[in-house]
C-alpha positions as CSV (number, residue, x, y, z in Angstrom):
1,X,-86.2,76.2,250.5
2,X,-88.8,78.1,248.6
3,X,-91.4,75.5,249.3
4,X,-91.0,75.3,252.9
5,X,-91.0,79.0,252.9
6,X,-94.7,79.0,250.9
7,X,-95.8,76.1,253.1
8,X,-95.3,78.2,256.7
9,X,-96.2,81.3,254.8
10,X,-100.1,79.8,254.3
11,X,-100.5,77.8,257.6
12,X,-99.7,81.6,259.2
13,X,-102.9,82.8,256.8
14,X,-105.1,80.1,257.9
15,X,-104.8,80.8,261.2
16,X,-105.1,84.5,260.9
17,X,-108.2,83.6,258.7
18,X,-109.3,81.3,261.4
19,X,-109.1,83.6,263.8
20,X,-111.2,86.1,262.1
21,X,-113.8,83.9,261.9
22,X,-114.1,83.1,265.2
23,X,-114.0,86.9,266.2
24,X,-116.5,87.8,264.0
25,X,-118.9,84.3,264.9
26,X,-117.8,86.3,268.7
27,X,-118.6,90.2,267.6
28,X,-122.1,88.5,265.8
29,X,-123.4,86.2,268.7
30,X,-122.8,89.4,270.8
31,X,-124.6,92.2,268.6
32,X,-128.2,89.8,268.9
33,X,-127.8,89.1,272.5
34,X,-127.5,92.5,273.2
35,X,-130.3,93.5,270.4
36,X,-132.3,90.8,272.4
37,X,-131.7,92.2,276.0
38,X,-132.4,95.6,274.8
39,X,-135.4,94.8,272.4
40,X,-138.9,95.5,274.4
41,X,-140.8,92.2,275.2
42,X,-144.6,92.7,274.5
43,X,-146.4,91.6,277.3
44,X,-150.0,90.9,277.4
45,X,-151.8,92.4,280.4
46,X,-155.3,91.4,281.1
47,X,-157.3,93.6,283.6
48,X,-160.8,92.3,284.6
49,X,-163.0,95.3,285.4
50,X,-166.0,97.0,284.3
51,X,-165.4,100.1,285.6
52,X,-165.1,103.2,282.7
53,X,-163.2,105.6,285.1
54,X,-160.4,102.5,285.2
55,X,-160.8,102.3,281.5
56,X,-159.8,105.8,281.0
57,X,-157.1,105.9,283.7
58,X,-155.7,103.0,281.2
59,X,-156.1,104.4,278.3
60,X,-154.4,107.7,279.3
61,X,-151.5,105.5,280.0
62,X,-151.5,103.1,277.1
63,X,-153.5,104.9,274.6
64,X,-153.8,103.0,271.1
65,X,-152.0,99.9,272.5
66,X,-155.3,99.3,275.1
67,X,-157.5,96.4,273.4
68,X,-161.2,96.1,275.6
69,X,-163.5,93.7,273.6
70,X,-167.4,94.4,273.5
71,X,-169.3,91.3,274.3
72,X,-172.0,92.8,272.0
73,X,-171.1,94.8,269.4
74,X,-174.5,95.9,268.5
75,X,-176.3,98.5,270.0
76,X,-179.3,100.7,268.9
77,X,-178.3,104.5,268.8
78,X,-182.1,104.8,270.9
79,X,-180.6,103.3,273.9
80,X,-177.9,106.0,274.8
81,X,-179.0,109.3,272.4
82,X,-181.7,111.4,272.6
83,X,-182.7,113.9,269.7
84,X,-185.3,116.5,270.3
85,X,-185.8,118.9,266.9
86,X,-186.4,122.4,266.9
87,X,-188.6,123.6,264.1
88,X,-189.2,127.3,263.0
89,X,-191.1,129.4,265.1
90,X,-193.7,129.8,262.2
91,X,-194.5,126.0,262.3
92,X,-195.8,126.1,265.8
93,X,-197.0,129.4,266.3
94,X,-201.1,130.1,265.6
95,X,-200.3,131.3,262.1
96,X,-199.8,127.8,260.2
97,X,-203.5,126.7,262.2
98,X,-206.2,125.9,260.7
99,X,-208.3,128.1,263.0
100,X,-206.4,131.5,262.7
101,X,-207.1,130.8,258.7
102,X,-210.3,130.7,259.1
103,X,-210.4,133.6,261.3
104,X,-208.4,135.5,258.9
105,X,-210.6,135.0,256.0
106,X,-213.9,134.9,257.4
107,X,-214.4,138.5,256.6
108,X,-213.8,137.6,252.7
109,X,-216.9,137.1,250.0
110,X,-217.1,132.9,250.0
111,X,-217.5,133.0,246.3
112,X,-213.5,134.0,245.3
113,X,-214.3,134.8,241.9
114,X,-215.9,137.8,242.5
115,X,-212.0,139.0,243.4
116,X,-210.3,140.3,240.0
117,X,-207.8,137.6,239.4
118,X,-204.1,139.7,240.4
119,X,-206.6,140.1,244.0
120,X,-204.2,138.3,245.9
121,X,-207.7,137.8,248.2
122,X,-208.5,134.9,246.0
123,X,-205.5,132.7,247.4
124,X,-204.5,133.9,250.5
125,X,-206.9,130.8,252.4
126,X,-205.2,128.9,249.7
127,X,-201.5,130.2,250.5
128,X,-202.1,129.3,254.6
129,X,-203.4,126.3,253.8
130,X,-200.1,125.2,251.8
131,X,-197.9,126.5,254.5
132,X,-199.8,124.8,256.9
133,X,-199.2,121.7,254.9
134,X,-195.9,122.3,254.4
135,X,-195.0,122.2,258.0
136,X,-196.8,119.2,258.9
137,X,-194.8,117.6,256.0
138,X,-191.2,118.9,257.0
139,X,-192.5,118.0,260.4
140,X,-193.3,114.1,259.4
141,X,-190.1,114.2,257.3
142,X,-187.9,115.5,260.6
143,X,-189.3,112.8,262.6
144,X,-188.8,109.9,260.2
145,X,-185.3,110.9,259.7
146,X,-184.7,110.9,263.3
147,X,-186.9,107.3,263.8
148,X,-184.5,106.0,261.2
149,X,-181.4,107.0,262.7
150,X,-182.9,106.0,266.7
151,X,-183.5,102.2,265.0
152,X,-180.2,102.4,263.1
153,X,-177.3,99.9,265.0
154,X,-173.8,101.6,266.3
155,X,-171.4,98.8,265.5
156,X,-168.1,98.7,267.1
157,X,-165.9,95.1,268.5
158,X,-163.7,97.5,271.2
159,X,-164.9,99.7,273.8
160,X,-164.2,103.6,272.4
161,X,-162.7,106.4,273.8
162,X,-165.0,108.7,275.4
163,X,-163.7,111.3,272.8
164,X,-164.0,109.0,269.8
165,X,-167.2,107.9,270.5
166,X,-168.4,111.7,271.0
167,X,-166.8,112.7,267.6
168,X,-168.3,109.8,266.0
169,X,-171.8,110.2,267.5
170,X,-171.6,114.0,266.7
171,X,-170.7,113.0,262.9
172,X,-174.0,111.0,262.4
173,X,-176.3,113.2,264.3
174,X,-174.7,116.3,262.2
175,X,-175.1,114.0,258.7
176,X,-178.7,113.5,260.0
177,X,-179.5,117.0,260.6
178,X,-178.0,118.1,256.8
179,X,-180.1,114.9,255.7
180,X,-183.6,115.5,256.5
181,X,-184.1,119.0,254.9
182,X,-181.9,117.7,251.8
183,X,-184.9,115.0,251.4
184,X,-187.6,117.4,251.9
185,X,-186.1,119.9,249.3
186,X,-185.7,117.1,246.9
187,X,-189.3,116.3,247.3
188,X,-190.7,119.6,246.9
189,X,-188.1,120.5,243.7
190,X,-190.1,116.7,242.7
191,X,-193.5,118.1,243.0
192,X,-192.6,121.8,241.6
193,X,-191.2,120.3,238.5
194,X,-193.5,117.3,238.1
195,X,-196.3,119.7,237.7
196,X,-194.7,122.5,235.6
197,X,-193.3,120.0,233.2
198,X,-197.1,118.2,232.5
199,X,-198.1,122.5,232.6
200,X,-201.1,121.6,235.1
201,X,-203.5,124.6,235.6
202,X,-204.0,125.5,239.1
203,X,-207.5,125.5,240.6
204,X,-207.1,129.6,241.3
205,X,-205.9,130.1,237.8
206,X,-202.5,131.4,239.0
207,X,-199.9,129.6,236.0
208,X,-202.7,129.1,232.8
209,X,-206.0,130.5,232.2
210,X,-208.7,129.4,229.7
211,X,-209.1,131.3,226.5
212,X,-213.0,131.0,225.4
213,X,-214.4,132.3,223.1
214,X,-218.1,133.8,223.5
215,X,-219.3,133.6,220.0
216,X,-218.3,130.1,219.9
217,X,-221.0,127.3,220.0
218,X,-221.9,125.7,223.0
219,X,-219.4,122.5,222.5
220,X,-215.9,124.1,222.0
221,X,-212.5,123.4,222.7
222,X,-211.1,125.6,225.2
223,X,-207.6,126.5,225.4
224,X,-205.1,127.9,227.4
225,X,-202.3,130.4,227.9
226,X,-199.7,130.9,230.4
227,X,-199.7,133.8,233.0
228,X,-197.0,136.5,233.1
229,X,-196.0,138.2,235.9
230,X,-193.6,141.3,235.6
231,X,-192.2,139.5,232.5
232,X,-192.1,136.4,233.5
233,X,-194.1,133.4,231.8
234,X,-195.2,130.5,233.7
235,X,-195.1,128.6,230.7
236,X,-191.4,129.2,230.5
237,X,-190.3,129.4,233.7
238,X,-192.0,128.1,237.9
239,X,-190.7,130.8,240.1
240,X,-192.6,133.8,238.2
241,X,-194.0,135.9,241.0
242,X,-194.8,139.4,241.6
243,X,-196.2,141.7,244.5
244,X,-199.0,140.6,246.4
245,X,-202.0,142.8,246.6
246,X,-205.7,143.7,247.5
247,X,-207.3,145.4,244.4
248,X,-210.6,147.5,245.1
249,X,-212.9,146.0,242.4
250,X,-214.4,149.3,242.0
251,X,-211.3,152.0,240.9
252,X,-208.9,149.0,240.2
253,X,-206.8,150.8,243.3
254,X,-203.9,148.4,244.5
255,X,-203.1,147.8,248.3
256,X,-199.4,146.3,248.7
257,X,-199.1,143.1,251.0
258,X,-195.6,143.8,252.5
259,X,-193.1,140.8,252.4
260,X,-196.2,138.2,250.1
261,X,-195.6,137.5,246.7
262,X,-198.5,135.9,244.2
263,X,-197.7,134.0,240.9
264,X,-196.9,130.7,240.1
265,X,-194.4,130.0,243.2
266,X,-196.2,130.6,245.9
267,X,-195.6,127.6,248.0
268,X,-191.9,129.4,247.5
269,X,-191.8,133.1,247.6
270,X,-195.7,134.2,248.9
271,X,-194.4,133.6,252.7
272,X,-191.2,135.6,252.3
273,X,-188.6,132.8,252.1
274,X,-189.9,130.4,254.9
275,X,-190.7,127.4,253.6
276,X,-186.9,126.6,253.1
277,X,-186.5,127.5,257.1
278,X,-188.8,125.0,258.1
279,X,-187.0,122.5,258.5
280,X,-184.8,122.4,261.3
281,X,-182.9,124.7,263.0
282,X,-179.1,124.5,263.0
């Protein structure tokens, strides 16, 4: 009795198990049919136009999900930008010319030394000669940079956004712009150091000047001792400067030359704080 009792007991368990196999095989095949119904298909749309006004009416609707292949992906930045510089106003006006430097010093004696040597009359030709120098080099400097960026190749496999490719156009011209007077600087700082480190004299005396001595015989070494201007030791130190002025040879009186400085910076400090500004304009 017990055994037939045990034997009915587990064909009713099988079923039941059988059963709840077959609703959940149900309940499963049902949860990815529906997952598959409502799961978006990606579909591939291909629209063959050239047109940029349908390109951006598609792109407003599909935004990142818009794919347009470039059959070149090469350009030259020189066939769709155009960079004109604008240099300081002291670069192109008559004062960094030749000709107004030479009408500016024609009144002065030709031989300089007769000028006591603080005279700042012994290097102003000198000064507007350097700053007309200095322009033509930040000029050449300006230009290369922009030469080099013109030849340079925009790179891209999809057609951008008319906003991208603004932001990314405005990114390179902007580096650009910071680059050119950062290489000029460098060049200068270069120079200024080069030459202070090896202590060359300058031609108008204005960092060493030679120590003779006039009971000496007629072969004799000379040497040499650095300037100091209001303290400062060019020797020591490149940026020693101090007012500019005209010095009446006769009662040593001193005329101050507003805004100029003389010393051993004068490619620096003598035109007020220019040189830097030479550059470009931001």
């Amino acid at each position: 009795m017990g055994s037939s009792m045990d034997v009915i007991t587990a064909k009713r368990l099988g079923q039941w198990a059988t059963r709840l196999y077959i609703a959940l095989l149900i309940s499963g095949f049902s949860i990815l049919t529906i997952y598959t119904i409502v799961q978006p298909h990606v579909v591939t749309k291909t629209f063959d136009t050239s047109s940029f006004s349908i390109y951006n009416d598609l792109q407003q609707k599909y935004g990142d999900k818009l794919k347009c292949p470039c059959s070149v992906i090469a350009s030259i930045y020189d066939q769709f930008v155009k960079i004109e510089p604008i240099f300081h106003e002291i670069c192109s006006s008559p004062f960094a010319t030749k000709q107004y430097r030479n009408d500016l010093i024609a009144g002065l004696i030709s031989n300089l030394s007769i000028y006591v040597t603080r005279d700042y009359r012994r290097f102003l030709s000198a000064h507007l000669q350097a700053l007309q120098g200095l322009c033509q080099l930040s000029n050449t400097a300006v230009y290369d940079s922009i030469n080099q960026f013109r030849t340079s190749l925009f790179v891209t496999s999809q057609l951008l956004s008319e906003k991208k490719f603004g932001d990314q156009l405005n990114s390179l011209i902007e580096q650009t712009k910071s680059n050119a007077p950062t290489t000029f600087r460098r060049y200068l700082f270069l120079i200024r150091n080069i030459n202070h480190g090896n202590a060359y004299m300058s031609i108008y005396g204005t960092n060493f000047e030679y120590i003779g001595d006039p009971n000496a015989s007629k072969y004799t070494y000379a040497s040499t001792r650095a300037i100091i201007y209001d303290g400062c030791s060019c020797g020591m130190y490149l940026n020693c400067t101090s007012q500019a002025n005209f010095i009446e040879s006769n009662s040593s009186k001193l005329f101050p030359v507003n805004g100029l400085s003389a010393g051993n910076a004068l490619t620096f400090l003598t035109t007020c704080g220019l040189i830097f500004s030479i550059i470009v304009k931001r």
